[in-house]
C-alpha positions in Angstrom: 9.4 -98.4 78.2 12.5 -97.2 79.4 12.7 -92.9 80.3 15.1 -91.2 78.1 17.6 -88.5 79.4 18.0 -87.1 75.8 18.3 -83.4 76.5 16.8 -82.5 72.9 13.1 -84.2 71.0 12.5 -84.3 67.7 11.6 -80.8 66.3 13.6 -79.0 68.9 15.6 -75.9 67.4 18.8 -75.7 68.4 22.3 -74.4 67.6 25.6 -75.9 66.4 28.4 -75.0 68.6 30.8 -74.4 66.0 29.3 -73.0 63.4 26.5 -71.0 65.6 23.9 -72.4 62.9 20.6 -73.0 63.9 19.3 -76.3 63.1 16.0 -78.8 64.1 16.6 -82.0 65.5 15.2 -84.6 63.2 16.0 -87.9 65.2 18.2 -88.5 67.8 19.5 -92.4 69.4 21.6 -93.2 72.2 24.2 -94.9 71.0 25.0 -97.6 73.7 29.0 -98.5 73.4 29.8 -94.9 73.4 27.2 -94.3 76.5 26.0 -91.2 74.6 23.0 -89.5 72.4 23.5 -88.8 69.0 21.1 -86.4 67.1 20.2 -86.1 63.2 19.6 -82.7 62.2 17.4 -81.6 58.9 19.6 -79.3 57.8 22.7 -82.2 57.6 20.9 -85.3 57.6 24.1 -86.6 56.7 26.2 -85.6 59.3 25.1 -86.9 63.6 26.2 -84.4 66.0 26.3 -85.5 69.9 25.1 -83.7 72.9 28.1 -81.6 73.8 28.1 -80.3 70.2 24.6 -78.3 70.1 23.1 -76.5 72.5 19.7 -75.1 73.2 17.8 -71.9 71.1 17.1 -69.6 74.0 
């Protein structure tokens, strides 16, 4: 099985840049033609953020 660099798991708590909402990461992917991790959130399970658009509760 191949390592992920994913910087945030499933459950992790962490905030939208933009917004400064707090949110838990309910699935994330990397999506291979953009060369970059998406993440589902449970408070917008609608909406995918990537990496550069959270950052991490500290």
């Amino acid at each position: 099985m191949k390592s992920s660099k994913n910087r945030y798991s499933d459950g992790a708590i962490v905030t939208i840049k933009e917004t400064g909402e707090s949110v838990t990461v309910m699935k994330w992917q990397y999506v291979k033609n953009m060369k970059r991790y998406s993440y589902i959130v449970k408070e917008h399970p609608g909406t995918f953020f990537f990496e550069e658009e959270l950052e991490a509760n500290e």
